[in-house]
C-alpha positions in Angstrom: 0.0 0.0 0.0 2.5 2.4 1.0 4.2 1.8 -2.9 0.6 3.0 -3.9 0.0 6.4 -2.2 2.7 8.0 -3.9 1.0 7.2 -7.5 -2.1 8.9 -6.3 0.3 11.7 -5.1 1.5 11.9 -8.4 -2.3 11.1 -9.9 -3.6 14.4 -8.3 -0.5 16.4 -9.2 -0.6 15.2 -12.9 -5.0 16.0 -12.2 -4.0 19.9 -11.2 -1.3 20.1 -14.3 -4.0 18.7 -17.4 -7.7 19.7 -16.0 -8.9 16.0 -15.4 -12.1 16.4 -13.1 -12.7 15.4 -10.0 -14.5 12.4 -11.1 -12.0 11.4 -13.1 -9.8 11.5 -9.6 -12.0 9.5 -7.6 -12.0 6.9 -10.1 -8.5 6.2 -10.3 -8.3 6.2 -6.5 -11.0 3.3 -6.6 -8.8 1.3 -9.2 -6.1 1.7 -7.0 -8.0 0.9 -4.0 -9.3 -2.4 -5.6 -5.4 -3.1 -6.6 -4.4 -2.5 -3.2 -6.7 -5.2 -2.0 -5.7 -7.6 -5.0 -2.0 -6.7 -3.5 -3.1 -7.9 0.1 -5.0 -10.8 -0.6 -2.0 -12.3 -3.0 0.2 -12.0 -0.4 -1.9 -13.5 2.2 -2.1 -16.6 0.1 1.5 -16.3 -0.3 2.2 -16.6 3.1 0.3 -19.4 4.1 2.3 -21.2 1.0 5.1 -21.6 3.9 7.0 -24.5 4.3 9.7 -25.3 6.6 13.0 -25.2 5.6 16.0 -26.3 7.1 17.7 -22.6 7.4 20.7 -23.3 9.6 23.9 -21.6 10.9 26.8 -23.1 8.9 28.4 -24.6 12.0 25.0 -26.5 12.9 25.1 -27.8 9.3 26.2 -31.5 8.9 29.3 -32.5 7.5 29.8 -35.4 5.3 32.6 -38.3 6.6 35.5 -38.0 3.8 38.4 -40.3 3.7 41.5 -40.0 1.7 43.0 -43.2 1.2 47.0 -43.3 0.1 48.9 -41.3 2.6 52.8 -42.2 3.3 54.6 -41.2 6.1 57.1 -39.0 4.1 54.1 -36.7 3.9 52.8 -36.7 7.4 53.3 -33.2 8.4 51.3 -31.0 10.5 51.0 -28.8 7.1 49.7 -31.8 5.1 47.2 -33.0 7.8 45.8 -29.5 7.9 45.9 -29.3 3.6 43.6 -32.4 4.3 41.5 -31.0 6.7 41.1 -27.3 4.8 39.9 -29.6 1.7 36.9 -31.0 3.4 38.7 -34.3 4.3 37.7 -35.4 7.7 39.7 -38.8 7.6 43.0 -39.9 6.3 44.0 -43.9 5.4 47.2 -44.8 5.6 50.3 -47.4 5.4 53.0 -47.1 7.8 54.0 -50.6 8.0 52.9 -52.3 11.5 55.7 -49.7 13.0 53.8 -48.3 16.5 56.9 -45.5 16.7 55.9 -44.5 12.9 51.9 -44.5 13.3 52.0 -43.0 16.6 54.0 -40.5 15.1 51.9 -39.5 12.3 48.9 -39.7 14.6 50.7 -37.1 16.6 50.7 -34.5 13.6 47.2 -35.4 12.6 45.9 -34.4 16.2 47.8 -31.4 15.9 45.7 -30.8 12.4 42.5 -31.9 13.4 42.0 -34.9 11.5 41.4 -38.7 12.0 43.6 -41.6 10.9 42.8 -45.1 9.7 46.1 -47.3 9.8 46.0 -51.0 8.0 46.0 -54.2 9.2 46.2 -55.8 5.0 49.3 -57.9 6.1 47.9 -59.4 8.9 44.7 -59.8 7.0 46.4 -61.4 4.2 49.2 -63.3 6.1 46.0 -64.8 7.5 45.5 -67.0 4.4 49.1 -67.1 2.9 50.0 -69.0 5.7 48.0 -71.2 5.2 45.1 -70.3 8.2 48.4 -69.6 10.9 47.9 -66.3 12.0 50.2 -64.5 14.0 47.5 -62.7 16.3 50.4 -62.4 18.5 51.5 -59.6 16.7 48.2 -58.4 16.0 47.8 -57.9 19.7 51.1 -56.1 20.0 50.0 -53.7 17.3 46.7 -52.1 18.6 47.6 -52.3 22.1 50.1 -49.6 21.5 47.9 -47.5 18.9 44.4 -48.0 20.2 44.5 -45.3 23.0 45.4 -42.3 20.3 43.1 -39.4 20.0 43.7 -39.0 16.4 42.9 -42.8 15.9 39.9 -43.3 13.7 39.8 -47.2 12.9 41.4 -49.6 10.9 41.5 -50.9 7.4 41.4 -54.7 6.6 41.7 -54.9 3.3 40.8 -53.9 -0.1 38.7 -55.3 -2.8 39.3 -58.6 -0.6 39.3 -62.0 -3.1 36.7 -65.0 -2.1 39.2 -67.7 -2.0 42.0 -66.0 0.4 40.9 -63.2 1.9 37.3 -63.0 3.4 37.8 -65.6 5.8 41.0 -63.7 7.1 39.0 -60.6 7.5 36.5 -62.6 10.0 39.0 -64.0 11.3 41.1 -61.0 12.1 38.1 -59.3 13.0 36.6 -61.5 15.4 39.8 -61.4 17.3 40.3 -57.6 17.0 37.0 -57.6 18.9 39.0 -58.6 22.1 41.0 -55.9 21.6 39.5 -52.6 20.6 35.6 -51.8 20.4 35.6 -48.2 20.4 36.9 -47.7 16.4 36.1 -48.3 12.9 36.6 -51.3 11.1 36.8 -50.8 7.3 36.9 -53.0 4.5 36.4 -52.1 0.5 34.8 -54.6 -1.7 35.1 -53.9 -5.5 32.3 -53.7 -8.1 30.8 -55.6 -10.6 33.2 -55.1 -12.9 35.5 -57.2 -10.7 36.7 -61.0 -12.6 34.2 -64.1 -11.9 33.5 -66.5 -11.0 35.9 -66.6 -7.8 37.6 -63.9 -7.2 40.8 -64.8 -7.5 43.2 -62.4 -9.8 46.0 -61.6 -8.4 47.6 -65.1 -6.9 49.8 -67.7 -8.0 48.1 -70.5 -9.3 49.8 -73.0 -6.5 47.8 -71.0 -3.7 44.5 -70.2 -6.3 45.0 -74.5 -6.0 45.2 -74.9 -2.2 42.2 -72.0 -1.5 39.9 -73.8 -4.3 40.3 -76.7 -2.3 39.6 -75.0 1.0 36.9 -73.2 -0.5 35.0 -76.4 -2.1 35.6 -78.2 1.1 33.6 -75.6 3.0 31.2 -74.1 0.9 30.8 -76.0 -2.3 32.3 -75.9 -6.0 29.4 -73.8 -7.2 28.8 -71.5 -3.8 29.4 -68.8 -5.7 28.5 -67.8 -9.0 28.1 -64.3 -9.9 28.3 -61.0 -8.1 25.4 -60.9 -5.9 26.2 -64.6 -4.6 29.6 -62.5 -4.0 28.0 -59.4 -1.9 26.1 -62.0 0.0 28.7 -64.1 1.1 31.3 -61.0 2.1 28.3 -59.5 3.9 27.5 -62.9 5.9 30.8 -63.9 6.8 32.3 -60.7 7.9 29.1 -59.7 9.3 30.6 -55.3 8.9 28.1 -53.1 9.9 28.1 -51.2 6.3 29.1 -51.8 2.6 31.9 -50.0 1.0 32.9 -50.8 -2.8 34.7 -48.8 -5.3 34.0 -48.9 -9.6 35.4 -46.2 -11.6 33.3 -45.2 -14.3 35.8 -42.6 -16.8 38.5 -43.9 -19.3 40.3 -42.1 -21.6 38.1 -43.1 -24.3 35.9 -39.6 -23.1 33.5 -38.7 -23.2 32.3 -42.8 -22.4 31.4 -43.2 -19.0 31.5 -47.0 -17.5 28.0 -48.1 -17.3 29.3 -51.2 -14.9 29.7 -48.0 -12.5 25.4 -47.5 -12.5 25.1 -51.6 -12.4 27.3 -51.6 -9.4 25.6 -48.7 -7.2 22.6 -50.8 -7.7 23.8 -53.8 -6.3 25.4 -52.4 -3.3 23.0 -49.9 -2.5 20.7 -52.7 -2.9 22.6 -54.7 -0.4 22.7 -52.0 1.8 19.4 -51.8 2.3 19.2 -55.6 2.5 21.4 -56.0 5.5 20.1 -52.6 7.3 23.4 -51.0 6.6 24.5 -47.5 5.3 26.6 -47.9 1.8 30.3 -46.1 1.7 31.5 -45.5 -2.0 34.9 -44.5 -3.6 35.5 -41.8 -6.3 38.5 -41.6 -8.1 40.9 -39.0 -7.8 44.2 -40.0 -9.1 45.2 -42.2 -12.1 47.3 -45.9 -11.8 46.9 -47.1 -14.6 47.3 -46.4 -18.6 43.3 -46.2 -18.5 41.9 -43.4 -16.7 42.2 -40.0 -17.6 43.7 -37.0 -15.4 40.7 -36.0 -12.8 38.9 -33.0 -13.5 36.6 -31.3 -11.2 33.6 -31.8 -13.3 34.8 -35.7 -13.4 34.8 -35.9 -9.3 31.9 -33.7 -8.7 29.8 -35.9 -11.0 31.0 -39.2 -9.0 30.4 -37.3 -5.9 26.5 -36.6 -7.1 25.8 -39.7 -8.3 26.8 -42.1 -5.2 25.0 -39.1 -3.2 22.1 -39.6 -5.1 22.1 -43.2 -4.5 23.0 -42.9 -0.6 26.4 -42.9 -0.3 26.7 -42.1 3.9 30.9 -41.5 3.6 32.6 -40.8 0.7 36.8 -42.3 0.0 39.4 -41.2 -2.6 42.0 -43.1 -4.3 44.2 -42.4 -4.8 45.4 -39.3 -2.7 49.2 -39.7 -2.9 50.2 -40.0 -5.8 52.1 -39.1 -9.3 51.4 -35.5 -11.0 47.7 -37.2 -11.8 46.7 -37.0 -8.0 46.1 -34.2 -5.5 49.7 -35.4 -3.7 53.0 -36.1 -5.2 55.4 -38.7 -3.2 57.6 -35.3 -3.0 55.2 -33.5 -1.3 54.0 -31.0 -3.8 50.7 -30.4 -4.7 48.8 -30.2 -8.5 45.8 -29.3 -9.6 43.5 -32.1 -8.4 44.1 -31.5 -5.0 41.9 -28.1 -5.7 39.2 -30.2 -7.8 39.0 -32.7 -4.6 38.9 -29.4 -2.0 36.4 -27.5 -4.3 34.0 -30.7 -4.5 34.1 -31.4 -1.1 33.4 -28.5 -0.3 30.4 -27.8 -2.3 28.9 -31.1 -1.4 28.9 -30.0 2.4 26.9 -26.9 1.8 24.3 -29.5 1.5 25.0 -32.4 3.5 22.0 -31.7 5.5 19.8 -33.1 1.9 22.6 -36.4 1.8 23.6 -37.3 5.6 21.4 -39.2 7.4 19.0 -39.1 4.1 16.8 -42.4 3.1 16.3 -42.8 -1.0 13.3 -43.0 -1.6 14.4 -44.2 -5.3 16.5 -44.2 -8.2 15.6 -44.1 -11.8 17.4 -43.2 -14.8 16.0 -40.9 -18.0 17.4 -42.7 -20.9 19.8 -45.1 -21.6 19.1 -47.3 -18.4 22.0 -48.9 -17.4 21.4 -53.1 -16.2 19.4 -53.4 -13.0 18.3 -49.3 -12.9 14.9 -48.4 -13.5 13.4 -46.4 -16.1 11.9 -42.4 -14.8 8.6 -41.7 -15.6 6.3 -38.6 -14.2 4.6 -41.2 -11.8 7.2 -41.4 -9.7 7.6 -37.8 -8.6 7.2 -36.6 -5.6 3.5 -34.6 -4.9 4.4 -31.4 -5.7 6.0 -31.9 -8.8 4.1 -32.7 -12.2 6.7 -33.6 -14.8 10.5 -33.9 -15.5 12.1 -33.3 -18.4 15.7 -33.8 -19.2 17.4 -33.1 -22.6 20.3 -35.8 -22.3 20.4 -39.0 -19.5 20.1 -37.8 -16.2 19.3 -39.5 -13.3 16.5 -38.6 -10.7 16.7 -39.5 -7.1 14.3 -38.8 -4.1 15.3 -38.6 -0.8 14.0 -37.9 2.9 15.9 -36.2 5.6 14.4 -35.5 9.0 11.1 -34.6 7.9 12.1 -32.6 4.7 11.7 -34.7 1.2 14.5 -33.5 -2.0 14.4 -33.6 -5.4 17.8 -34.7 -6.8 18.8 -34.8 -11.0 22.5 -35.2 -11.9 23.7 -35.5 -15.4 24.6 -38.8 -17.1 28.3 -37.5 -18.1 30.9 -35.1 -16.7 31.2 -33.9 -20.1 28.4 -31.5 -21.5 26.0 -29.6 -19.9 22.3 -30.4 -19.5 18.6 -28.6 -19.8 16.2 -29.8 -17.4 12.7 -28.5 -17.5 10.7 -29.3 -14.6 6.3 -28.7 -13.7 5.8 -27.7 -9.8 2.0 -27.8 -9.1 3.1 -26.4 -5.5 5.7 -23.9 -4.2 9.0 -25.1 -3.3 12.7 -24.4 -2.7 15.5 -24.5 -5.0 18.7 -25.1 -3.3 21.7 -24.0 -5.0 25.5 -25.0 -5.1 26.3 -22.8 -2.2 23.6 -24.3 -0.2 21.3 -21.2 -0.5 17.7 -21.4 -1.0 15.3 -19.2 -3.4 11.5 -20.0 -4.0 10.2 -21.5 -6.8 6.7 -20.4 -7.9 4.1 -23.5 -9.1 4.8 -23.6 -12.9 7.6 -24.7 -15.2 11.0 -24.1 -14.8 13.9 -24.7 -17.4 17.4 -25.2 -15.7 21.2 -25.4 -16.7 22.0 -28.8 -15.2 26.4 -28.5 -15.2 28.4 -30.9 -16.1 29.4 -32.3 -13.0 26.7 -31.1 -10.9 23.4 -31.4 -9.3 20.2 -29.2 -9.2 18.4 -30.0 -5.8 15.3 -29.1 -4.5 13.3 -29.1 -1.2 9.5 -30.2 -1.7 8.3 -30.5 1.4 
């Protein structure tokens, strides 16, 4: 109203100037009466339009559990634990040998930095079936009796991508006897994806021991126990009975701008299997190269395998590698390239809006076009009330997910290599959330947006 009175101001001024009667006046003051109450009423409704939204200080706002796996003890500096920490990282894995002196150490500077360390237990782990099933828990014992009481201790790592034949029955083993030990850390263990070799497991053994674990294996569980992946996620999540599922499946090559499919089919699976077992799923991204496959990380390249697990309900997030040649955020030498600011600005940018991804529940996945094996296809019906249609110019996936009480709209591009148009129909009012975690109305209607490469457009419905 008060934008108003000045126009009739003006109205009577502009009256006195030209010789418009009186009449004329009053009826101009009635249109902008009536327009006054149009004014008033539109915002009433506007107001009751509401909703809550999770409008936090930045400190109250979660943080997401980042690892950095690949850390040697060359590097283990104050400076380089706080590098770490100023990038978003929250954790740091790393191989120091079984050497208390060396891991204590190290732990020492990462206290000083802020940040939590995993150390490995792989040899024991391993040793556990290259012997033969002889053990040395001695050792074992020895180890985490002087590193468990650290500050800066977060857990320990049991193995990676562990094999069927040799290595999940040392992990139970190993574990079961750590349990004595130390209750009050993590235990971690990776598993790798579906693009892993079948039927058993095995690459990467001689074919004398491959011989002595088949037979070990048959004697116990049967020549045709297992048989394809999901026989494989079952019998890694019964036997070593961990209380979530970590894998890791790359999806970029050099052949750009192709994107590894067997990456979709293997978030299925484990987030699957997650849910099966009542267990959060852990997922790696690539940030570094090790072999003549993979291309040099860009940030649209992590950001986009950041979304995506995200989207599927990724709970903690690892890199690999960390330390590395020029092709990783780390050099053996201590310097730092380019990737280390790709990992620092996508960690980053994912916790401005941790609070839609930690702690979330999907609701579902489903894929635009080209549905990769075991995803399901989008279609309008499975939107969220509030939102009529979605339409995306190239593949995108479309996830849903709930967080205390709040429900998000999540799209994030098929590719880390071109841009996307996504035109979406709100029959209600809600929030756009944007890459800083800022929110901004969106009126009931449609909407056409620039989807990134990389990156994710995010909305609150309710």
């Amino acid at each position: 109203m008060r934008k108003i009175v000045p126009l009739v101001c003006a109205a009577l001024l502009f009256t006195g100037c030209t010789g418009y009667s009186q009449l004329d006046v009053d009826n101009l003051q009635h249109r902008l009466d009536s327009l006054s109450a149009e004014v008033d009423r539109a915002t009433g409704i506007f107001d009751t339009l509401e909703i809550d939204q999770p409008h936090q200080e930045p400190d109250e706002r979660p943080v997401l559990e980042i690892i950095a796996n690949g850390f040697s003890y060359e590097n283990s500096s104050v400076e380089n634990y706080r590098k770490l920490a100023e990038a978003g990282f929250t954790v740091v894995s790393q191989y120091m040998g079984h050497s208390v002196e060396l891991n204590r150490t190290a732990m020492d500077a990462a206290e000083k930095a802020g940040m939590k360390v995993m150390i490995s237990l792989h040899d024991f782990v391993y040793g556990y079936w290259i012997d033969h099933l002889s053990a040395s828990f001695e050792q074992v014992k020895t180890y985490i009796d002087g590193v468990k009481d650290h500050p800066a201790l977060w857990g320990y790592s049991f193995a990676d991508e562990p094999k069927v034949l040799h290595q999940i029955e040392g992990i139970r083993a190993v574990k079961d006897y750590m349990l004595q030990l130390d209750t009050d850390h993590v235990y971690f263990c990776n598993i790798a994806g579906c693009n892993a070799s079948l039927p058993f497991f095995t690459y990467g053994i001689s074919q004398e021991d491959m011989d002595f674990y088949y037979s070990q294996y048959v004697q116990k569980f049967g020549a045709n126990y297992i048989n394809n992946y999901q026989d494989y996620l079952d019998h890694y999540m019964d036997t070593t009975q961990w209380d979530f599922i970590c894998f890791d499946s790359y999806p970029l090559d050099l052949a750009a701008p192709k994107v590894e499919n067997k990456f979709y089919e293997s978030l299925e699976y484990v987030s699957a299997e997650a849910g099966k077992y009542g267990v959060p799923m852990w997922a790696y991204l690539a940030s570094g190269v090790w072999n003549n496959v993979m291309p040099s990380p860009t940030e649209e390249g992590i950001k986009y395998q950041m979304y995506t697990c995200l989207a599927y309900g990724a709970q903690t997030i690892c890199y690999y590698a960390y330390e590395g040649n020029e092709q990783n955020p780390l050099t053996p030498d201590g310097r730092y390239t380019e990737v280390y600011d790709h990992v620092k600005a996508t960690n980053l940018e994912a916790n401005k809006r941790a609070f839609i991804f930690a702690g979330g529940e999907v609701e579902g996945v489903w894929h635009t076009a080209d549905v990769p094996n075991r995803a399901r296809r989008f279609s309008n019906s499975v939107l969220p009330e509030g939102v009529s249609t979605l339409e995306a110019e190239k593949a995108a996936l479309v996830s849903v997910i709930n967080n205390k009480g709040h429900q998000y709209l999540v799209v994030v591009g098929r590719t880390p290599y071109e841009d996307n148009v996504v035109t979406i129909e709100f029959s209600k009012r809600v929030s756009h959330i944007d890459s800083e975690g800022d929110f901004a109305y969106v009126m009931p209607g449609s909407s056409r947006y620039l989807l990134k490469k990389g990156g994710a457009l995010t909305f609150q419905i309710k």
